[in-house]
C-alpha positions as CSV (number, residue, x, y, z in Angstrom):
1,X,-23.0,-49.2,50.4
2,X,-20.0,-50.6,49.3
3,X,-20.6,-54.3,49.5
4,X,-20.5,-56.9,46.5
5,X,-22.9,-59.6,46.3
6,X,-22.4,-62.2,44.2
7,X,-24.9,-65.0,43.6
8,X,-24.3,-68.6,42.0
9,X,-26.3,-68.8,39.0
10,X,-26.0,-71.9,36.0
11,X,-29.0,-71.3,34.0
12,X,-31.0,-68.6,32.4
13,X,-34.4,-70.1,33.3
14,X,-36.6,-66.8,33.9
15,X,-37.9,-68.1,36.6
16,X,-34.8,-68.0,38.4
17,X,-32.9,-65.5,36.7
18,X,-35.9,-63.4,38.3
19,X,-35.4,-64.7,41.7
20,X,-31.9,-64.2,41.4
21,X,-32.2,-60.4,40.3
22,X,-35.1,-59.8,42.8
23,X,-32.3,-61.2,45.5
24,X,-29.6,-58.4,43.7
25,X,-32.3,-55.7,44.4
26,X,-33.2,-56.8,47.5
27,X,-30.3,-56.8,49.5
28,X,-29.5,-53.7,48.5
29,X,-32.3,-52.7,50.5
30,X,-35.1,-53.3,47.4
31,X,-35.9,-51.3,43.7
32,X,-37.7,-49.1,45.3
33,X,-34.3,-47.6,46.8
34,X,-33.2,-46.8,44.0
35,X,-36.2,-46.3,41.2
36,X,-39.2,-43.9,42.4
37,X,-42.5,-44.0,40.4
38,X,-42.4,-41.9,37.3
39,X,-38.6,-42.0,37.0
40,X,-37.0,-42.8,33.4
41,X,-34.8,-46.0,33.3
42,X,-32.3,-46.9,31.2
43,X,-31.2,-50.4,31.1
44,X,-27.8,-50.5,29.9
45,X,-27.1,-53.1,28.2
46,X,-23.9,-54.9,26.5
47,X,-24.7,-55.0,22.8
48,X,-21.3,-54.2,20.8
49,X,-22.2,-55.9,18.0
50,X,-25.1,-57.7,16.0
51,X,-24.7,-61.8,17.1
52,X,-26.8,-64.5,18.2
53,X,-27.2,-65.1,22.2
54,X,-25.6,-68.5,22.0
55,X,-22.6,-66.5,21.6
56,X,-22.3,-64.7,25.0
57,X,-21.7,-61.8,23.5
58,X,-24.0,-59.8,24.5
59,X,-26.3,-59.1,28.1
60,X,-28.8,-62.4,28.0
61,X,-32.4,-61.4,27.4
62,X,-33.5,-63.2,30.4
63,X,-31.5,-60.3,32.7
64,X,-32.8,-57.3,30.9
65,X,-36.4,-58.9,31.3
66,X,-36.0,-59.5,35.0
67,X,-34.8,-56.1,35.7
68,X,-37.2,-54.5,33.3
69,X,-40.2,-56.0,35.2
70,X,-39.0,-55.1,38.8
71,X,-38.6,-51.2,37.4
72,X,-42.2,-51.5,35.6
73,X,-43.1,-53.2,38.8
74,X,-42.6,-49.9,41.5
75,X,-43.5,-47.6,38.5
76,X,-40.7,-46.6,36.8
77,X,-40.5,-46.3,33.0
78,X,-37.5,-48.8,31.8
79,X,-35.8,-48.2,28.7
80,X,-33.2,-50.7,26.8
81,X,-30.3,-48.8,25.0
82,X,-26.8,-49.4,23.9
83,X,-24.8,-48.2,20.7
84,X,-23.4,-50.9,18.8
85,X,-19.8,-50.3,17.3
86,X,-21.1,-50.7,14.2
87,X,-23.6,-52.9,13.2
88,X,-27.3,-51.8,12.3
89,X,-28.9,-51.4,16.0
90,X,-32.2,-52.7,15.0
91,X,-30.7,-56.1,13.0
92,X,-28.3,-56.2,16.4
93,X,-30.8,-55.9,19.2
94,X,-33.0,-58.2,17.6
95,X,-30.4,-60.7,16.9
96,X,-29.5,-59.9,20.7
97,X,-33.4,-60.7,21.8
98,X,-33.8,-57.1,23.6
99,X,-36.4,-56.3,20.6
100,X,-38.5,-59.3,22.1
101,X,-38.0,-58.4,25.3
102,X,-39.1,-54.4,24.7
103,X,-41.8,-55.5,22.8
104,X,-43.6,-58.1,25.3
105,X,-43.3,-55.3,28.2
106,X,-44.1,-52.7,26.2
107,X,-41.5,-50.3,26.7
108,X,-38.7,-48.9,23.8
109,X,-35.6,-50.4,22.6
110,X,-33.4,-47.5,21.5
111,X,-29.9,-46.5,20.1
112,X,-28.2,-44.2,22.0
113,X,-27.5,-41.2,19.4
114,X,-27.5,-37.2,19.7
115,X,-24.5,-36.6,21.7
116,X,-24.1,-34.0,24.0
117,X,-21.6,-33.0,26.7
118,X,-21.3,-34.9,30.2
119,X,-20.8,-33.0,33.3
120,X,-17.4,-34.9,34.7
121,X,-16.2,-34.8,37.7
122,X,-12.9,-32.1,39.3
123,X,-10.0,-34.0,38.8
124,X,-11.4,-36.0,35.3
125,X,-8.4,-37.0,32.9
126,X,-10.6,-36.0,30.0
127,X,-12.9,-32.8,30.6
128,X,-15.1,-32.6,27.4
129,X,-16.5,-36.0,26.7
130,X,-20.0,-36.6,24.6
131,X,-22.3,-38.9,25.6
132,X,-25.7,-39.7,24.4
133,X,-28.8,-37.6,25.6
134,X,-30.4,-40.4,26.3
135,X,-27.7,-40.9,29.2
136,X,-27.9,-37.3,30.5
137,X,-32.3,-36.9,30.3
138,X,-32.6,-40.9,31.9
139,X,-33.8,-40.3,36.2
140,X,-31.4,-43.9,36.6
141,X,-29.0,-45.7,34.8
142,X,-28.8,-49.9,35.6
143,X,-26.2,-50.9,34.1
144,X,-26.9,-54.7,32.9
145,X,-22.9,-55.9,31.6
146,X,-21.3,-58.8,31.2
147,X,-18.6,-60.9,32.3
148,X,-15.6,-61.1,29.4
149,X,-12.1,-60.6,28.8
150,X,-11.1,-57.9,25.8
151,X,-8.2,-57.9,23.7
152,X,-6.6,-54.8,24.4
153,X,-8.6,-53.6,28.1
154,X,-7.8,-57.1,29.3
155,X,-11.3,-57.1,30.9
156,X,-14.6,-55.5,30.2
157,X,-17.4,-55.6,32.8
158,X,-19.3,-53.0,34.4
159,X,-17.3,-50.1,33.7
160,X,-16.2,-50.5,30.8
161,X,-20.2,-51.8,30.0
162,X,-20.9,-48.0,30.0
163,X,-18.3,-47.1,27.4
164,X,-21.4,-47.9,25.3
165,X,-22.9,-44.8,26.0
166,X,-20.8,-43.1,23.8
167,X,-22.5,-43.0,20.2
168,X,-20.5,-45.2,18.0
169,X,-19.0,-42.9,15.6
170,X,-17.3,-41.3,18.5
171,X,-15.2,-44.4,19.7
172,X,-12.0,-43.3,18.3
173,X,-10.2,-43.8,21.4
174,X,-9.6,-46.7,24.2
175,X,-8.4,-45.1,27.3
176,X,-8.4,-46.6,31.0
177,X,-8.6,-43.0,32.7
178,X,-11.7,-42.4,29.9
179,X,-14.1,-45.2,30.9
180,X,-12.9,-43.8,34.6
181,X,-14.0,-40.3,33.7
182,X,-17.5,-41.8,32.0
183,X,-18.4,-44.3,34.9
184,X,-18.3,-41.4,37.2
185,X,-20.0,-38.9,35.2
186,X,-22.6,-41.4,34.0
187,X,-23.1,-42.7,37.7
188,X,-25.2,-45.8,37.5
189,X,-27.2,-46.3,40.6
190,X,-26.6,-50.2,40.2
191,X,-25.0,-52.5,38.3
192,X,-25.3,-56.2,37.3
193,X,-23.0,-58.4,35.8
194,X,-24.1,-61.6,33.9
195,X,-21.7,-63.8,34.3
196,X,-24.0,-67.6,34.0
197,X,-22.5,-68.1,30.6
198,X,-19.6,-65.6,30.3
199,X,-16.4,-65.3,27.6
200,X,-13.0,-66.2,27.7
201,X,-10.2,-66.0,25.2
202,X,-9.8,-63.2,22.9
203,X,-13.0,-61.1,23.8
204,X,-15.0,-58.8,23.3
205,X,-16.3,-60.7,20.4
206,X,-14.2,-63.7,19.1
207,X,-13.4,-65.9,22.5
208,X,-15.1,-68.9,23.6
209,X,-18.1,-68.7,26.0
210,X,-17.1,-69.9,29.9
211,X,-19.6,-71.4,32.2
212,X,-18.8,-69.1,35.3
213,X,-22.3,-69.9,37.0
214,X,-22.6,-66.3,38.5
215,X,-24.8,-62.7,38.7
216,X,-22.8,-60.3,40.1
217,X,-24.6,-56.9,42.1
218,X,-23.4,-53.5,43.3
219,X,-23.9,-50.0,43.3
220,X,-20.0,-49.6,42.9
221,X,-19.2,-51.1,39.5
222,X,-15.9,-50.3,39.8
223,X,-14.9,-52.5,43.1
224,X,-17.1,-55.5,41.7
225,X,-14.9,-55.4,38.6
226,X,-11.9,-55.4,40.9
227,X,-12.7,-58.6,42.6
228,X,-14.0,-60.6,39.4
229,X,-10.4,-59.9,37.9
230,X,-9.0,-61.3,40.8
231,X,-11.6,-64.6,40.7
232,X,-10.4,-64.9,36.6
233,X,-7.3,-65.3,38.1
234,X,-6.0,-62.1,36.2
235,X,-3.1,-60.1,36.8
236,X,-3.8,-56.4,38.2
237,X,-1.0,-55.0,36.8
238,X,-2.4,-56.1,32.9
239,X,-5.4,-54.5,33.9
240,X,-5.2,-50.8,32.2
241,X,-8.7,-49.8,34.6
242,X,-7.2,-50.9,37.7
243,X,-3.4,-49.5,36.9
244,X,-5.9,-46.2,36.0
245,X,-7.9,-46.3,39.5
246,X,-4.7,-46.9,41.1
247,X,-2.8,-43.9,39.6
248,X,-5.8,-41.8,40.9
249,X,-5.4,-43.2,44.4
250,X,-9.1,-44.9,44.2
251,X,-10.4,-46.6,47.5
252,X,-11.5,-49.7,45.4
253,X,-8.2,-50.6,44.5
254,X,-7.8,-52.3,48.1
255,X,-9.9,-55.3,48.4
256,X,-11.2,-56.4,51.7
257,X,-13.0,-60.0,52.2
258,X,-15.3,-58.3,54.4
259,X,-16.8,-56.5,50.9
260,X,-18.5,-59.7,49.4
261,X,-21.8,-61.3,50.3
262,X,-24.0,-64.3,48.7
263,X,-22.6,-67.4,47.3
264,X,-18.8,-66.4,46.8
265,X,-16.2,-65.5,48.9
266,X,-12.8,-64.2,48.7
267,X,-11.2,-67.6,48.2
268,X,-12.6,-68.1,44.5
269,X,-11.1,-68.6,41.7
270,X,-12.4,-70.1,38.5
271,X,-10.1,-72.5,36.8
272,X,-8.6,-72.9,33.5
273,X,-9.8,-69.1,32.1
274,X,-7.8,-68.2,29.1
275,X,-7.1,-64.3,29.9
276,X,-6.2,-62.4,26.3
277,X,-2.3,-61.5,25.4
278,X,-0.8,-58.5,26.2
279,X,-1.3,-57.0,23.4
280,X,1.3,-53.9,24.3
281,X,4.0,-53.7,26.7
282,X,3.4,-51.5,29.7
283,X,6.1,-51.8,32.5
284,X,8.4,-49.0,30.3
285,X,7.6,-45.0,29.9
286,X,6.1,-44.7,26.9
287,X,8.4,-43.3,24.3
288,X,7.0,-41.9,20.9
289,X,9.1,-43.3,18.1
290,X,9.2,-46.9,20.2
291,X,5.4,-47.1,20.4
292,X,4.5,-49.3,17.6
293,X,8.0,-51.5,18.1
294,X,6.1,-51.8,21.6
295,X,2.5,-53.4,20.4
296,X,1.1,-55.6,18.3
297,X,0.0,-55.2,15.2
298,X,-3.4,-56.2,13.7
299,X,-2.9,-59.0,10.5
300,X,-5.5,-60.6,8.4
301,X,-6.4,-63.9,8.4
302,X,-7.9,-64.3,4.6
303,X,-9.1,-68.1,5.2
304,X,-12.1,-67.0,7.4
305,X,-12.5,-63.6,5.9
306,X,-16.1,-63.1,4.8
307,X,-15.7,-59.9,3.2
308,X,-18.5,-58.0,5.5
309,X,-16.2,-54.8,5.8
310,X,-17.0,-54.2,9.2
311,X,-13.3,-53.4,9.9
312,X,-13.0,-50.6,7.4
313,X,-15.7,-48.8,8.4
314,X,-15.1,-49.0,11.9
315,X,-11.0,-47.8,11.5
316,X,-11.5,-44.4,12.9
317,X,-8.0,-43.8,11.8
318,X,-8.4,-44.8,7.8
319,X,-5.6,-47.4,8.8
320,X,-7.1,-50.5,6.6
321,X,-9.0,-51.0,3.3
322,X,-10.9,-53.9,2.5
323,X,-10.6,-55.5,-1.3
324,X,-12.4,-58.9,-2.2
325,X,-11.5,-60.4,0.9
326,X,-8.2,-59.1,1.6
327,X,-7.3,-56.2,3.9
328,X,-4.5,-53.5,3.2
329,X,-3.2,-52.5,6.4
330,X,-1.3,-48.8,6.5
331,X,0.5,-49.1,9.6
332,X,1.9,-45.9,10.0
333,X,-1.6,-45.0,10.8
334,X,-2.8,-47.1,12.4
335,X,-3.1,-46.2,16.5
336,X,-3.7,-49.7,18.3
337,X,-7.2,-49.3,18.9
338,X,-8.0,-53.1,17.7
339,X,-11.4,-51.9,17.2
340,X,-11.0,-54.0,13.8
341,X,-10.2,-57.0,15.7
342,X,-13.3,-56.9,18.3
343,X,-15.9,-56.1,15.4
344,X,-15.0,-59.0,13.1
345,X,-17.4,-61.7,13.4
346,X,-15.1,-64.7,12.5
347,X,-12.3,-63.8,14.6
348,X,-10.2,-63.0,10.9
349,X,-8.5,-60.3,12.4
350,X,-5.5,-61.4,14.6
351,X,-2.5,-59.8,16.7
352,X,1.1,-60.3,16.1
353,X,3.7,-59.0,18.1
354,X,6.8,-57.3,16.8
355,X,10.1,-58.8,17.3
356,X,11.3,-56.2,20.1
357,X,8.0,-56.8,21.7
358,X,8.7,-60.8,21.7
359,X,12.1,-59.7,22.9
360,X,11.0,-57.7,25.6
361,X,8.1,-60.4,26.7
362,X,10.4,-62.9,27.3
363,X,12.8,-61.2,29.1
364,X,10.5,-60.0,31.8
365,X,8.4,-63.1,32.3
């Protein structure tokens, strides 16, 4: 089924988040149609760091509890997992408040370690990709994401939710056609998106929470992603999963009125969201020796530096070192990943874009 519901939602009150995730399920045709008694569950969930919920970082407890209980509630076994970037999982998920939710159900809160290989699909951009064996031995996947931009995919919701599913040391690279290949390997029967308290701005992890009062539901992650970048007002074409999906000829490029139900309809937009810079400049071939002329650059901010060292020890490519509160960027290694950027906790980690990228900015706005 290929419809999109989306349902107006301004508070995390249990009592109606559970209403409003019973409604999710139930037009869908109920959790039984998807979980059967016995089955494993995991509940993915959007932890990518260690913060406090008033952030909107993460998945809000109050979701994962609602869809825990409905699981529990036609006999599956639930399950909440996620691998942070980098922070401790256990200081992270409890900080998150999935520890309190897993303990009050009584079901586990795990990391998602021990990689081992995903099938992928004929046609897959990447054909050997690791993924945790939690992923591969769960019956279901639910994939519980959330609504916020991201400094260099533009948007992250429920596909790029399951990115997560990767073990943390692995995340060495950020690539459009990747989450592609993951999403369909990974296959979550459904997905929710909490978007009552959102993020704008420069997410993942340093924007501003945004009010956009909604829950989204669907079994096709990818199309409901679709149509919440076009509610943010966002341009496709700065949208690296869409330009990805499109390159591959996918169905859910085309957006059709007819594929929402519930409390939005195609006429939406929500005002005033500040979308993240482009952060690289995509309407030329890409050319080798221009590559770095063509993106910004990571730089250091040293008045809110705290000195945690998060960003050197998530530089996959050895790019930065980290020295009493200053950073020592090698930029010759250094591959754009901004993984630096989205792990630092007090947004001391900016972009700056070269002078031929400023150049070439202005000229084609």
């Amino acid at each position: 089924m290929s419809k999109i519901l989306f349902i107006k939602q301004d508070s995390y009150n249990q009592l109606e988040i559970d209403k409003a995730i019973t409604r999710a399920f139930d037009f869908f045709g109920g959790v039984k149609n998807f979980i059967n008694p016995g089955d494993k569950v995991l509940l993915k969930v959007n932890l990518v760091a260690g913060h406090e919920i008033t952030r909107r970082v993460t998945t809000d407890p109050a979701i994962v509890r609602a869809a825990a209980k409905l699981v529990i509630s036609c006999g599956g076994v639930p399950f909440i997992a996620d691998s942070p970037g980098i922070d401790n999982f256990m200081n992270a998920a409890k900080k998150a408040g999935f520890i309190q939710v897993a303990q009050e159900l009584g079901i586990e809160c795990k990391e998602l370690t021990d990689p081992v290989n995903l099938p992928v699909k004929s046609g897959a951009s990447f054909h050997k990709i690791q993924v945790s064996k939690y992923v591969t031995e769960a019956n279901k996947i639910i994939n519980l994401a959330k609504l916020k931009t991201h400094g260099q995919m533009y948007l992250t919701m429920g596909v790029k939710n399951l990115f997560g599913c990767i073990p943390g040391r692995l995340k060495a690279e950020k690539f459009a056609a990747l989450l592609l290949d993951i999403y369909e390997g990974v296959a979550p029967c459904f997905t929710i998106i909490d978007g009552v308290i959102g993020m704008h701005g420069e997410g993942p992890t340093s924007g501003d929470p945004y009010n956009f009062g909604l829950i989204g539901a669907a079994v096709d992650a990818l199309k409901m992603d679709f149509w919440l970048c076009k509610f943010l007002g966002a341009d496709f074409n700065e949208y690296p999963l869409y330009l990805a999906a499109k390159n591959r000829k996918m169905t859910q490029c085309v957006l059709n009125p007819d594929d929402l139900a519930g409390d939005f309809d195609s006429t939406q937009e929500f005002k005033n969201v500040i979308l993240p810079k482009t952060h690289s400049m995509r309407l030329i071939p890409r050319i080798p020796f221009l590559d770095k002329l063509m993106t910004s650059k990571p730089v250091h901010i040293p008045e809110k530096c705290i000195g945690c060292g998060r960003c050197e020890s998530i530089c996959a490519a050895k790019a930065l070192k980290h020295d009493n509160k200053k950073l020592y960027f090698d930029y010759n290694k250094c591959i754009r990943c901004y993984c630096c950027h989205e792990m630092c906790p007090v947004k001391a980690i900016e972009f700056q874009e070269s002078k031929l990228l400023k150049l070439v900015n202005f000229l084609t706005r």
